[in-house]
SEGUPA-276975 format. One record per residue (C-alpha): residue number from 1; residue in three letters; x, y, z. Coordinates in steps of 0.05 Angstrom, whole numbers, plus 32768, in hexadecimal, padded with zeros to 4 digits. Layout:
<atom NUM,ALA,<X,Y,Z>>,
...
end
This chain:
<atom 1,UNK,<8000,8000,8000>>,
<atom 2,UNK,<8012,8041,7FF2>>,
<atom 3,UNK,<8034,8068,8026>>,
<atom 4,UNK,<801B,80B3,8005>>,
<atom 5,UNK,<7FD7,80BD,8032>>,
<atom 6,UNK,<7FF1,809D,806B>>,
<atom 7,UNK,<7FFC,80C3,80AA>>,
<atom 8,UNK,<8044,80E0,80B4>>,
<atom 9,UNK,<8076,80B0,80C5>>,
<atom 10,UNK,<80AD,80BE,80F8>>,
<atom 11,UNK,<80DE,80D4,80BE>>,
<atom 12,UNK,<80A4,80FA,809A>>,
<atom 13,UNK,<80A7,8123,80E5>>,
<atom 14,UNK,<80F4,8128,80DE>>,
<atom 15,UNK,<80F7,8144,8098>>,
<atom 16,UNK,<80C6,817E,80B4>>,
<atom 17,UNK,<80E3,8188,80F6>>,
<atom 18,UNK,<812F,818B,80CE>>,
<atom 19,UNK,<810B,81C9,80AF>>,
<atom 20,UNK,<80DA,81E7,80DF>>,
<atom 21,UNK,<8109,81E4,811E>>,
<atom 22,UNK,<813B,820D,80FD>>,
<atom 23,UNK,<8116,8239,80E1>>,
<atom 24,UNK,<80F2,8246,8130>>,
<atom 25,UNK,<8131,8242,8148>>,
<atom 26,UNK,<814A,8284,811E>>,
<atom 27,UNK,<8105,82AA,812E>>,
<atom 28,UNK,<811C,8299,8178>>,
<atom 29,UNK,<8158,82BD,8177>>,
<atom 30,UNK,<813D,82F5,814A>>,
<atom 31,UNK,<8109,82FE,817D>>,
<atom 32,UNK,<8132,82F2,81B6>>,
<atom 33,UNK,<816C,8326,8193>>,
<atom 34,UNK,<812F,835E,8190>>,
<atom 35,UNK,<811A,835C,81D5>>,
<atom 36,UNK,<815D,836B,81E8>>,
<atom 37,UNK,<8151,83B3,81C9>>,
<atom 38,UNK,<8107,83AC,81E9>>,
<atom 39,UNK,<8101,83E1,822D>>,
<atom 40,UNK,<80CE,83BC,8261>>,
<atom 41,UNK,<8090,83D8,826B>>,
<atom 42,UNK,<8091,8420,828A>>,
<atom 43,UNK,<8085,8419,82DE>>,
<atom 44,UNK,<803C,842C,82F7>>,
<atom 45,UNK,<8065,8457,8333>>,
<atom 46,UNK,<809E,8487,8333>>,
<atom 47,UNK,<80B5,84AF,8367>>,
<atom 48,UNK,<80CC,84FB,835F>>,
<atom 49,UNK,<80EC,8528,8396>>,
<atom 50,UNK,<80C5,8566,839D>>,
<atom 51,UNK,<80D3,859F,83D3>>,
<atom 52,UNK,<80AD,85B5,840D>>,
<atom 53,UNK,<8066,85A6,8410>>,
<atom 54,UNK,<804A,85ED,840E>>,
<atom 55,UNK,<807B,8600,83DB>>,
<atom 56,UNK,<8079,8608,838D>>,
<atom 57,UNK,<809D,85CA,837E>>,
<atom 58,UNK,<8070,859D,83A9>>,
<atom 59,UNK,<8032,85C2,8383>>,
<atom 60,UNK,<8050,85B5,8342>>,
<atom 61,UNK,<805A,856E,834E>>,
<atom 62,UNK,<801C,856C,8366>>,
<atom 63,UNK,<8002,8585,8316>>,
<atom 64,UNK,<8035,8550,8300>>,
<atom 65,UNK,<8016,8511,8330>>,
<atom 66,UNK,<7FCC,8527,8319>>,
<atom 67,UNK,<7FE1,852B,82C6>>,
<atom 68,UNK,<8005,84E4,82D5>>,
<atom 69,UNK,<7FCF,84C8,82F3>>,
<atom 70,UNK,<7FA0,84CD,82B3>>,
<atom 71,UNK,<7FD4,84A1,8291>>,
<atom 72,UNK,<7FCF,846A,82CB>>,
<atom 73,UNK,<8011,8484,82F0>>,
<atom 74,UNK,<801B,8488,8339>>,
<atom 75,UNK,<8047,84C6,833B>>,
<atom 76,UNK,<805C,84BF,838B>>,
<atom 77,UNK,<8074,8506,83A7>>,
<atom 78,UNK,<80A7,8507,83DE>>,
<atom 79,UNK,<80AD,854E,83FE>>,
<atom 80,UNK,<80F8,8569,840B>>,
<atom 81,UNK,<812F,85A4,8424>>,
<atom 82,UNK,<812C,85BC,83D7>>,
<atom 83,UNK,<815F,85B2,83A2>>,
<atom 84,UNK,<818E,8598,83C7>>,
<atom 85,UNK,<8173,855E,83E3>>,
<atom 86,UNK,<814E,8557,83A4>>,
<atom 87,UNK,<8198,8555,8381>>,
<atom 88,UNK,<81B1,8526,83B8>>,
<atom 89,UNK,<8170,84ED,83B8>>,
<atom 90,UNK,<8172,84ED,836B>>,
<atom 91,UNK,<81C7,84DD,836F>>,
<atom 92,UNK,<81BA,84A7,83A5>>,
<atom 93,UNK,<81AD,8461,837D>>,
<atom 94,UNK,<8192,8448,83C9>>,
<atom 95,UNK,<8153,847A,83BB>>,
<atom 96,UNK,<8114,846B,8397>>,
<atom 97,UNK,<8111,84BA,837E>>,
<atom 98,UNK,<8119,84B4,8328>>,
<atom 99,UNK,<80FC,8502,8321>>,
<atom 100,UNK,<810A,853C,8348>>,
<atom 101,UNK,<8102,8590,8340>>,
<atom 102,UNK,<8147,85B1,8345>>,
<atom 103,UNK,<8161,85F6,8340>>,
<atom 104,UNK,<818F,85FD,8303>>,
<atom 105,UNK,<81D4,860F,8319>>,
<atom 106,UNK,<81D5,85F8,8361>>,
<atom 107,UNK,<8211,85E0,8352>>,
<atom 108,UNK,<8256,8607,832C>>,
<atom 109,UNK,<8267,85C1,8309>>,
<atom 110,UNK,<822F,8594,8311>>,
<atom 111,UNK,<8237,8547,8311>>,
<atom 112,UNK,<8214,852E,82DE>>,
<atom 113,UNK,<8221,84E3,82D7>>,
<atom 114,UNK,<81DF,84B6,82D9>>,
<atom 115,UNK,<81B4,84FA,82D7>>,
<atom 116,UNK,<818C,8520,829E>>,
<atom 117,UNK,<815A,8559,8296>>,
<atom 118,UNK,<8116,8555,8285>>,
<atom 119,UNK,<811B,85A3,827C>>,
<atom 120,UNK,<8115,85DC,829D>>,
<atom 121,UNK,<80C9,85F5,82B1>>,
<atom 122,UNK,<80C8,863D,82C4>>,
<atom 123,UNK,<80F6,8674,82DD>>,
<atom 124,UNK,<8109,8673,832A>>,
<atom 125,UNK,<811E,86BE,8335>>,
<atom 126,UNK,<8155,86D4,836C>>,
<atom 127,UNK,<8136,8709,839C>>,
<atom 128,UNK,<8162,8738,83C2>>,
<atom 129,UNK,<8140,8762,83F5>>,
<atom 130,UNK,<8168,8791,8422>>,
<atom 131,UNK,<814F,87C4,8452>>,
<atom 132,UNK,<8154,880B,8431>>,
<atom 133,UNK,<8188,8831,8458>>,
<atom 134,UNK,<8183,886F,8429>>,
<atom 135,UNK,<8156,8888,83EE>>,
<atom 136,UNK,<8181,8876,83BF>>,
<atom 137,UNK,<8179,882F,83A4>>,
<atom 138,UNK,<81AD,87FD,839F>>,
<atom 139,UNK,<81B8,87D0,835D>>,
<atom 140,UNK,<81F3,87AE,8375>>,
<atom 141,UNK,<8204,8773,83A4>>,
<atom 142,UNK,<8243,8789,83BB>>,
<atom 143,UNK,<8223,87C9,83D4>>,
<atom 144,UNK,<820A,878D,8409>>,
<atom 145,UNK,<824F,8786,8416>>,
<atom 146,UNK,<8262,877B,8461>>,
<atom 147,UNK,<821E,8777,847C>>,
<atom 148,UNK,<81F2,873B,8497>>,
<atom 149,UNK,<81D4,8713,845D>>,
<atom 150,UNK,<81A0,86DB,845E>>,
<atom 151,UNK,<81AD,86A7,842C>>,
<atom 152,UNK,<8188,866C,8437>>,
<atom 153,UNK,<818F,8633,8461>>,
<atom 154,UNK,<81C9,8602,8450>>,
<atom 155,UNK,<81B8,85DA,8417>>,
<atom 156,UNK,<8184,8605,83F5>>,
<atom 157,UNK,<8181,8612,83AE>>,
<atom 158,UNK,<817A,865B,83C4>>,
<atom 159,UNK,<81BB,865A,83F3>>,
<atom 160,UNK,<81E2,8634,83B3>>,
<atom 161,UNK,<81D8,866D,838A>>,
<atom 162,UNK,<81E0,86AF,83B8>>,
<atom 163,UNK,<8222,8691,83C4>>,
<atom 164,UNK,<8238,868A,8385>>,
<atom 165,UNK,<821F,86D4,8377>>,
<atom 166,UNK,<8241,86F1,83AC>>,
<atom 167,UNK,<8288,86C7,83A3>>,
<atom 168,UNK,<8280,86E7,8361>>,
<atom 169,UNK,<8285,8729,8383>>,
<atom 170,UNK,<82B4,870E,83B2>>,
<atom 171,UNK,<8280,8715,83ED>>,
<atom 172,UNK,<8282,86CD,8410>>,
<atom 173,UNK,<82AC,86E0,844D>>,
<atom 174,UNK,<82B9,8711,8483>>,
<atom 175,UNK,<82A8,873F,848C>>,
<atom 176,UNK,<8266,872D,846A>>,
<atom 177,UNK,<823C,8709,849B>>,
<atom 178,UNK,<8217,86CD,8476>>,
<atom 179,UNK,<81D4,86AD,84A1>>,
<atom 180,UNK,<81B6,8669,848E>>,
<atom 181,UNK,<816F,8689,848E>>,
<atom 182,UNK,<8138,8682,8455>>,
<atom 183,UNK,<80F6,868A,8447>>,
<atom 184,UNK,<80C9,86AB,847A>>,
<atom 185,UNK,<80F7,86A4,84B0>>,
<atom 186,UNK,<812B,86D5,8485>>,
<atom 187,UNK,<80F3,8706,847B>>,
<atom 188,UNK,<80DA,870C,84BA>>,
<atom 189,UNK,<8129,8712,84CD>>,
<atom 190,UNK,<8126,874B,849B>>,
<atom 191,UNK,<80EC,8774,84B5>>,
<atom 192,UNK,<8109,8771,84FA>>,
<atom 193,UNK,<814B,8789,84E5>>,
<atom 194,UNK,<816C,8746,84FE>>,
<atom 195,UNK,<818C,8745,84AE>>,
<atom 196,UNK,<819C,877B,847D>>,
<atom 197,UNK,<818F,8755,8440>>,
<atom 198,UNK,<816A,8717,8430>>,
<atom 199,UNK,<8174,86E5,83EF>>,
<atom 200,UNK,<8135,86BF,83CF>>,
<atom 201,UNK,<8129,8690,839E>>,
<atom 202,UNK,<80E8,867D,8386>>,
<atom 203,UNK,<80AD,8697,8366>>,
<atom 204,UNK,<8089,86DB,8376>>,
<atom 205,UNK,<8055,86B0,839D>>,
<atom 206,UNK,<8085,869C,83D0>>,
<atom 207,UNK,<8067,86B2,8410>>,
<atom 208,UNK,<80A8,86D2,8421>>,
<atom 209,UNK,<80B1,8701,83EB>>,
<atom 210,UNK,<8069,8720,83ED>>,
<atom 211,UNK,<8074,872E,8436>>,
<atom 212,UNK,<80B5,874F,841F>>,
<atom 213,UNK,<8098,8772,83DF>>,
<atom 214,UNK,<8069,879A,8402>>,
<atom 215,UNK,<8086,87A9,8442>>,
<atom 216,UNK,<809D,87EE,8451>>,
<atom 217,UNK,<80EC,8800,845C>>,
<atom 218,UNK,<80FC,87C2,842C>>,
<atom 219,UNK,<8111,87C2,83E1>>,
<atom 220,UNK,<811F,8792,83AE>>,
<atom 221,UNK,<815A,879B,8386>>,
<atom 222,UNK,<8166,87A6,834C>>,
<atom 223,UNK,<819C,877A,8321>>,
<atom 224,UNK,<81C4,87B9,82F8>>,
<atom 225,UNK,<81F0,8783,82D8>>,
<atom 226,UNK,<81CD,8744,82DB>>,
<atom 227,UNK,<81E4,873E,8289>>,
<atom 228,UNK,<8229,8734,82AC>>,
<atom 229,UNK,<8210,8701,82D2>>,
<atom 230,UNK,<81E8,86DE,82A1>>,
<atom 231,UNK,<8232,86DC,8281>>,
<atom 232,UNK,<824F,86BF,82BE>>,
<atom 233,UNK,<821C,8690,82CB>>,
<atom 234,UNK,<81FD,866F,8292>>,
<atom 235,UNK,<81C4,864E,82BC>>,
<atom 236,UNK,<81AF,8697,82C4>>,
<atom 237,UNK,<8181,86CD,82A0>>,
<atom 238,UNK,<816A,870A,82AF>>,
<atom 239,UNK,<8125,8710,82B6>>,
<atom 240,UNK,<80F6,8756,82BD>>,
<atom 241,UNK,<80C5,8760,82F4>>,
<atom 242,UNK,<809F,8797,82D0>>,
<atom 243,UNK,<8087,87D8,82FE>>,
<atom 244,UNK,<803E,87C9,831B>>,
<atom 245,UNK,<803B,8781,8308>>,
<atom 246,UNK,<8034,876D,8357>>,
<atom 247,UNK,<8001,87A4,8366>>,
<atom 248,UNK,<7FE6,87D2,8344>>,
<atom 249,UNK,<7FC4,87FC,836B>>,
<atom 250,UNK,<800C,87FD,8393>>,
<atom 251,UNK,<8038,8807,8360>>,
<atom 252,UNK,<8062,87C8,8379>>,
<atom 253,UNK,<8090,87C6,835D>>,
<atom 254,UNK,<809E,880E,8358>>,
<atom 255,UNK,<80C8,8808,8319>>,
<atom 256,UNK,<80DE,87DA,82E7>>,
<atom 257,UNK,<8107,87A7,8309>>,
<atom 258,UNK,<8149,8772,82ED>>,
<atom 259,UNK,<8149,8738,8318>>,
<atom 260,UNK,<8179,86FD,8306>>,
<atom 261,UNK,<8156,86BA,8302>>,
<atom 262,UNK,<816C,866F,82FB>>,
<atom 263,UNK,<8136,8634,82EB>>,
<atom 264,UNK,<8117,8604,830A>>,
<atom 265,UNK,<812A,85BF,82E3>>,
<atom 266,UNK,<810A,857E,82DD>>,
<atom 267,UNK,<8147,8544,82EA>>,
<atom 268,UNK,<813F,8501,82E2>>,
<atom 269,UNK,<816D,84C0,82EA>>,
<atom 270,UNK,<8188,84A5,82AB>>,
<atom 271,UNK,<8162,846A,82B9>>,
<atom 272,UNK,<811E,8489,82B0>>,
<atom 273,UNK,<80F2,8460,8284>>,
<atom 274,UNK,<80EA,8484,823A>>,
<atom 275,UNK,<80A6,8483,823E>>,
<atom 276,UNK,<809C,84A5,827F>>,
<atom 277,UNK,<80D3,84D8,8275>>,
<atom 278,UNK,<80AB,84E9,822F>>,
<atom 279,UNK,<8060,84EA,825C>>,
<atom 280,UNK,<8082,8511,828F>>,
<atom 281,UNK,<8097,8541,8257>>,
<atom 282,UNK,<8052,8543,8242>>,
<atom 283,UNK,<803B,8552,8281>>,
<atom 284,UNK,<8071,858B,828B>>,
<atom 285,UNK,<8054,85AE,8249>>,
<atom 286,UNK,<800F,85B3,825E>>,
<atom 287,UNK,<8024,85CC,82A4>>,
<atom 288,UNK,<8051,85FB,8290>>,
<atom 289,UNK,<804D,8614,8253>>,
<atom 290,UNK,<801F,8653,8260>>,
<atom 291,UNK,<8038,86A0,8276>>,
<atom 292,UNK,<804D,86BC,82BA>>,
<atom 293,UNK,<806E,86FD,82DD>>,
<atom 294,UNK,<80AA,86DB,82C2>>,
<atom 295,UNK,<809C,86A6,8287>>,
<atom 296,UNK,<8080,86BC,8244>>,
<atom 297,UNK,<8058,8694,8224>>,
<atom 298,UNK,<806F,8652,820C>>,
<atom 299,UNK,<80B2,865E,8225>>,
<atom 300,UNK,<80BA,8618,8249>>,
<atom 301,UNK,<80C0,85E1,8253>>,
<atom 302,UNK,<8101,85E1,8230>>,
<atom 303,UNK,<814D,85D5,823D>>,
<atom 304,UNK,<8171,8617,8253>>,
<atom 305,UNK,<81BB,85F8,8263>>,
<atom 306,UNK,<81E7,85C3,8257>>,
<atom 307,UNK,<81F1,85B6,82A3>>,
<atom 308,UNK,<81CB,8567,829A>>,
<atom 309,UNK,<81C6,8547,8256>>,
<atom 310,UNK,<8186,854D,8238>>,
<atom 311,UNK,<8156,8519,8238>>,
<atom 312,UNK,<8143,8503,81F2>>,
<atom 313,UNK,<80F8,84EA,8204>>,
<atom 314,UNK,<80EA,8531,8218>>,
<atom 315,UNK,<8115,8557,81E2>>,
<atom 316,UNK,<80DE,8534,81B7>>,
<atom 317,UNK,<809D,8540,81DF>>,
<atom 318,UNK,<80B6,8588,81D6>>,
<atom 319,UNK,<80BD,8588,818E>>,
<atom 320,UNK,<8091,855B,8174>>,
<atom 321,UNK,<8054,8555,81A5>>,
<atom 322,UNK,<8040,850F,81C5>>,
<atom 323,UNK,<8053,84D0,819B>>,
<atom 324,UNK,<8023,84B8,8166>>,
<atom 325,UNK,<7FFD,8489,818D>>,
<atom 326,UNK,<7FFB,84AB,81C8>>,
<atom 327,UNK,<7FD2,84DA,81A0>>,
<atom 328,UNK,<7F9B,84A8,8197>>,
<atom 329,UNK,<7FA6,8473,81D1>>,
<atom 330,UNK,<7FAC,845F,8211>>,
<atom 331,UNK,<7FF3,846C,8230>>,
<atom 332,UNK,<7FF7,8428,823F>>,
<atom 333,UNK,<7FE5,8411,81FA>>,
<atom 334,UNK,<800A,8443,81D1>>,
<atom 335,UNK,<804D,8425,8200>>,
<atom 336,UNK,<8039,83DC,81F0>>,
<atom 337,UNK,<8028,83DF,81A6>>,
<atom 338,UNK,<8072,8409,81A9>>,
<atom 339,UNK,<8093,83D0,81C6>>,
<atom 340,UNK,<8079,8399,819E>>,
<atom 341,UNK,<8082,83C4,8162>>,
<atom 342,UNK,<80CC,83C2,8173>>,
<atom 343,UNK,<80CB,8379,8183>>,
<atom 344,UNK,<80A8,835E,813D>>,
<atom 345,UNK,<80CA,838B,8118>>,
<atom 346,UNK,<8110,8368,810D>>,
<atom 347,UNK,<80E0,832A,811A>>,
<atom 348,UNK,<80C0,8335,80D6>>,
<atom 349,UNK,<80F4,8346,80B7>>,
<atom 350,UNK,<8112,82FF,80CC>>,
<atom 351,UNK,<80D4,82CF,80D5>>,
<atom 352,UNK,<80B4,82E7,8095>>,
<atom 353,UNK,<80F1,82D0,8069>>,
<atom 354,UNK,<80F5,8291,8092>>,
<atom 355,UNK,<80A4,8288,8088>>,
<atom 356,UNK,<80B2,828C,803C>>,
<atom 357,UNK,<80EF,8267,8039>>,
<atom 358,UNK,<80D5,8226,806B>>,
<atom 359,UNK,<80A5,820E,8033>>,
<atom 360,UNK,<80DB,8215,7FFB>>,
<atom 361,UNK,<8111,81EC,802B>>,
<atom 362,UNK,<80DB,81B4,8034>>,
<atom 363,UNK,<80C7,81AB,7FF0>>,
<atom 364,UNK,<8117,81A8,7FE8>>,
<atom 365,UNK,<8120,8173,8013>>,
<atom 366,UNK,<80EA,8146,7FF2>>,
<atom 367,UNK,<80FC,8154,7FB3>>,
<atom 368,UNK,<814C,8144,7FCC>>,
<atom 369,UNK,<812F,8102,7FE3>>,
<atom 370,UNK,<8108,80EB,7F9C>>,
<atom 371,UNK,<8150,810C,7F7A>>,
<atom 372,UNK,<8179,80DB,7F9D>>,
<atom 373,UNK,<8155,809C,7F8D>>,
<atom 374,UNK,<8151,80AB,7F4A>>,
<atom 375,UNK,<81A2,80B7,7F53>>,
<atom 376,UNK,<81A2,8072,7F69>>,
<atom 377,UNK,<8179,8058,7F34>>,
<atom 378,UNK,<81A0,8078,7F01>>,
<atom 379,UNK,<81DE,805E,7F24>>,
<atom 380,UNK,<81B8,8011,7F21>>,
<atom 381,UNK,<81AE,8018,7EE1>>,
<atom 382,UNK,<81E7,802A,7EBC>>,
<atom 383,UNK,<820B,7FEF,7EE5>>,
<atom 384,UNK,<81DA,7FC1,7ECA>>,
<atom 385,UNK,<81E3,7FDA,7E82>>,
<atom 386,UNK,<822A,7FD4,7E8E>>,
<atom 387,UNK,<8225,7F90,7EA6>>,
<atom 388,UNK,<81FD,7F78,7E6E>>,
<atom 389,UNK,<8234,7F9A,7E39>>,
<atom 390,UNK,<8268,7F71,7E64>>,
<atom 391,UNK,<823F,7F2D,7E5A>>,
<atom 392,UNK,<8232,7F36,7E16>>,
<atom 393,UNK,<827D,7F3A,7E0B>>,
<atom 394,UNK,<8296,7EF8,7E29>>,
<atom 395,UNK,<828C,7EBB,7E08>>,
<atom 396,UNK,<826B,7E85,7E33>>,
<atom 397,UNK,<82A7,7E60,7E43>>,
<atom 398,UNK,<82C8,7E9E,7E69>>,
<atom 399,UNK,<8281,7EB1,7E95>>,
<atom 400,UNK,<827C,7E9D,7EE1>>,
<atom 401,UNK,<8230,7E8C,7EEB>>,
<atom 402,UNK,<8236,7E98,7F2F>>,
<atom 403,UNK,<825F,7ED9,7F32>>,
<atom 404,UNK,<8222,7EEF,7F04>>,
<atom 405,UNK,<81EC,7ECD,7F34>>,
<atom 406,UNK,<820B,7F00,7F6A>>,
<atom 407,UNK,<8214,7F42,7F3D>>,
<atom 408,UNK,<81C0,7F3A,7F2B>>,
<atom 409,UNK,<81B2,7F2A,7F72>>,
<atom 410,UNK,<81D4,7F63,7F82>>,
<atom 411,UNK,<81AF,7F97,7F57>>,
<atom 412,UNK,<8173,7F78,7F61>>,
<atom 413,UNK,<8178,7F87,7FB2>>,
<atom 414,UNK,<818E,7FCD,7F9B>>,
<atom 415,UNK,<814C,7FDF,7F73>>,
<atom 416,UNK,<811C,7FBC,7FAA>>,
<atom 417,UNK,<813E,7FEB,7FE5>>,
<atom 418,UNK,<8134,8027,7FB0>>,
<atom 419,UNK,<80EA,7FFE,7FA3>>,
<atom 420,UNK,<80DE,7FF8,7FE8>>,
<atom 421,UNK,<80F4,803A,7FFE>>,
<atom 422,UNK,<80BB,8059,7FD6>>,
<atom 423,UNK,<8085,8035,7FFB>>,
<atom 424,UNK,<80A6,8043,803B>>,
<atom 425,UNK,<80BA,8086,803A>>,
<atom 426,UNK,<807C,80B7,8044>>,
<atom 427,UNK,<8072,80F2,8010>>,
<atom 428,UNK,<804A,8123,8013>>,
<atom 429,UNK,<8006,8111,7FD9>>,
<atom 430,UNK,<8022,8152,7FAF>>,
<atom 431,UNK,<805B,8123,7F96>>,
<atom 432,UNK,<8030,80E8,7F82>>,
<atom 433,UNK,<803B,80F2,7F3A>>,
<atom 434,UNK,<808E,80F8,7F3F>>,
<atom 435,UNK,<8081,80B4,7F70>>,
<atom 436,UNK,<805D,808C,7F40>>,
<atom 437,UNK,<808B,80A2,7F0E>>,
<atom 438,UNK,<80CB,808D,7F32>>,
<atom 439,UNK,<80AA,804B,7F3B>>,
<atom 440,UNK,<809B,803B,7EEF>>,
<atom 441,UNK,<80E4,804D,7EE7>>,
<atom 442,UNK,<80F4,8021,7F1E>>,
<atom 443,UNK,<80CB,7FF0,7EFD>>,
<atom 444,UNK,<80EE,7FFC,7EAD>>,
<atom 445,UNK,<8131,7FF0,7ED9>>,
<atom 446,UNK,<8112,7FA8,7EF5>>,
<atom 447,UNK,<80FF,7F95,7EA8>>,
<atom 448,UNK,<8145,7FAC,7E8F>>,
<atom 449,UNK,<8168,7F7A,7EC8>>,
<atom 450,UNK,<8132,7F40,7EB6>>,
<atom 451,UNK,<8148,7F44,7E76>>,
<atom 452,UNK,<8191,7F44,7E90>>,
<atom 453,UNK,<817B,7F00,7EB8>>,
<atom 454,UNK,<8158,7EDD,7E77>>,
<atom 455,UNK,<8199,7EE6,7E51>>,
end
């Protein structure tokens, strides 16, 4: 019986599995090569460093946590000193803090290793107030020089930067007196005459400087050279606080006022996932991208120094908007379908060839196989033929019967193993035709060594 429509013997497996495995084998490693380049999905929590709880870093993280939280992430807010410790947690690999609100320049030469910017978000203007000894306004720190000056408590953003303004003027030391007092506490030190001249950072909402703004006997000064600075310091601009724009009614200020002014930066470890450092850029835009006192319109987010390499996710959410599928999708979704599409990609472009190629390699193989015993056939045959032209040439004395008995033997074992194989050997139905073919041949070759026998 035919061996064609019979169910797949153990070799009929091999011959496939000699292909297919292979062939899975290479889509393996393709895949397996891909996910390599594949980021894991992007964390449902990250933690960011903010400052003090009533302050305007705390608030804007708070904007941040609430945008996040559309997209499904748990933006967790851990209160601090201020830049500083901000600096400090996001430099300690023992901390869970990846994000944190810094003041640019807090440092001469930053360290930058393991750190980048998301961008800076709005100006963070310097505010000197000094108690008016004359009428004559002063426009320069080192007419402060000698007197008591409150910079900010150690490790404040604000304290980081008076100092470096007044080593600048050469103003650190004696007989300058220089007292670790901020915020209220510096004002209040103010008013009472405990200081002569106070140094803020921070917004125009900082409780502080409206005590200071509109209190009697106190004036703000007024940066005469803060282009110098801005020279000196290129985490600085000068910024205008125009006459009236506090009050009004007022007249606060009373004229046209240069104050110098660093920014308030969003740094993240290197080790931020891409797709939250590009949501968190998202998020940035929509908080921050309106006017202030200070800001124009659509003047940040953006990068305003070259203190922390940038980070590429949010140079393109600044440029280009959100991502493509973001536009239309889920957060979560448009991240997936991102990461498979980077997974099947060099997967198609191996697995598809394979695909194509597996059929071709089978139909090889079979075809090898019915190539081979026709090889042998051939081979049977002309040996035959050869035989016969040897017989025919002897006379009968010279022939050995039995030598001759063993030669047909011979072939005839030969064409039943070819014979047999046939029947044996399961093929696929599509080669039925080439099958019954070989056999008729096999068959001619069986007549041809009869004849051989007869003679």
């Amino acid at each position: 019986m035919t061996q064609l429509n019979a169910p797949r013997s153990a070799k009929a497996w091999r011959d496939l599995a000699l292909i297919a495995l292979p062939a899975l084998l290479l889509v393996c490693l393709a895949l397996y090569a891909a996910s390599r380049y594949v980021t894991p999905a992007p964390p449902k929590r990250v933690v960011m460093s903010t400052g003090a709880e009533d302050g305007i870093y705390h608030r804007v993280g708070l904007r941040y946590r609430e945008l996040l939280a559309h997209h499904g992430i748990d933006l967790e807010l851990r209160s601090s000193n201020g830049s500083a410790e901000n600096l400090a947690r996001l430099r300690d690999r023992n901390s869970e803090v990846e994000l944190a609100l810094v003041q640019a320049g807090l440092e001469p030469r930053p360290e930058t290793s393991g750190l980048m910017s998301l961008g800076s978000v709005y100006y963070e203007p310097m505010w000197v107030f000094y108690r008016s000894g004359s009428a004559k306004p002063i426009d320069r720190l080192s007419s402060l020089q000698g007197q008591r000056l409150a910079v900010g408590s150690e490790g404040s953003g604000t304290r980081s930067l008076a100092l470096q303004l007044l080593q600048a003027n050469n103003m650190d030391s004696a007989p300058t007196q220089l007292l670790a007092l901020s915020g209220v506490n510096a004002a209040m030190a103010l008013r009472q005459g405990d200081v002569d001249a106070v140094f803020l950072v921070g917004s125009a909402e900082l409780p502080a400087v409206r005590i200071l703004l509109f209190e009697k006997g106190i004036r703000l000064l007024h940066f005469s050279r803060a282009a110098a600075y801005t020279k000196l310091f290129d985490t600085l601009s000068a910024v205008t606080l125009p006459q009236g724009s506090i009050d009004l009614v007022r007249d606060i200020p009373l004229v046209d006022t240069t104050l110098l002014a660093t920014t308030a930066t969003v740094l993240a470890r290197d080790t931020l996932h891409p797709a939250l450092a590009g949501l968190l850029a998202q998020a940035m835009n929509e908080v921050h991208a309106g006017a202030s006192k200070f800001n124009p319109a659509v003047a940040f987010p953006r990068f305003t120094s070259n203190e922390f390499p940038p980070s590429a996710e949010a140079q393109r959410q600044f440029k280009n908007g959100p991502p493509f599928l973001q536009r239309y999708l889920p957060f979560w979704a448009a991240t997936l379908i991102d990461r498979l599409f980077v997974m099947l990609l060099p997967l198609l472009a191996v697995a598809l060839p394979v695909i194509k190629m597996t059929p071709s390699l089978y139909t090889w193989r079979i075809r090898s196989r019915i190539v081979r015993w026709y090889g042998e056939l051939k081979l049977l045959e002309q040996e035959i033929v050869a035989a016969q032209h040897a017989d025919a040439t002897q006379s009968p004395n010279t022939q050995d019967p039995h030598a001759r008995e063993t030669r047909q033997s011979s072939f005839r074992q030969r064409l039943q193993a070819i014979e047999q194989a046939t029947y044996t050997r399961a093929m696929p139905v599509s080669y039925a035709e080439q099958v019954y073919q070989l056999r008729a041949n096999i068959d001619m070759v069986g007549r041809l060594l009869n004849n051989q026998r007869s003679h």
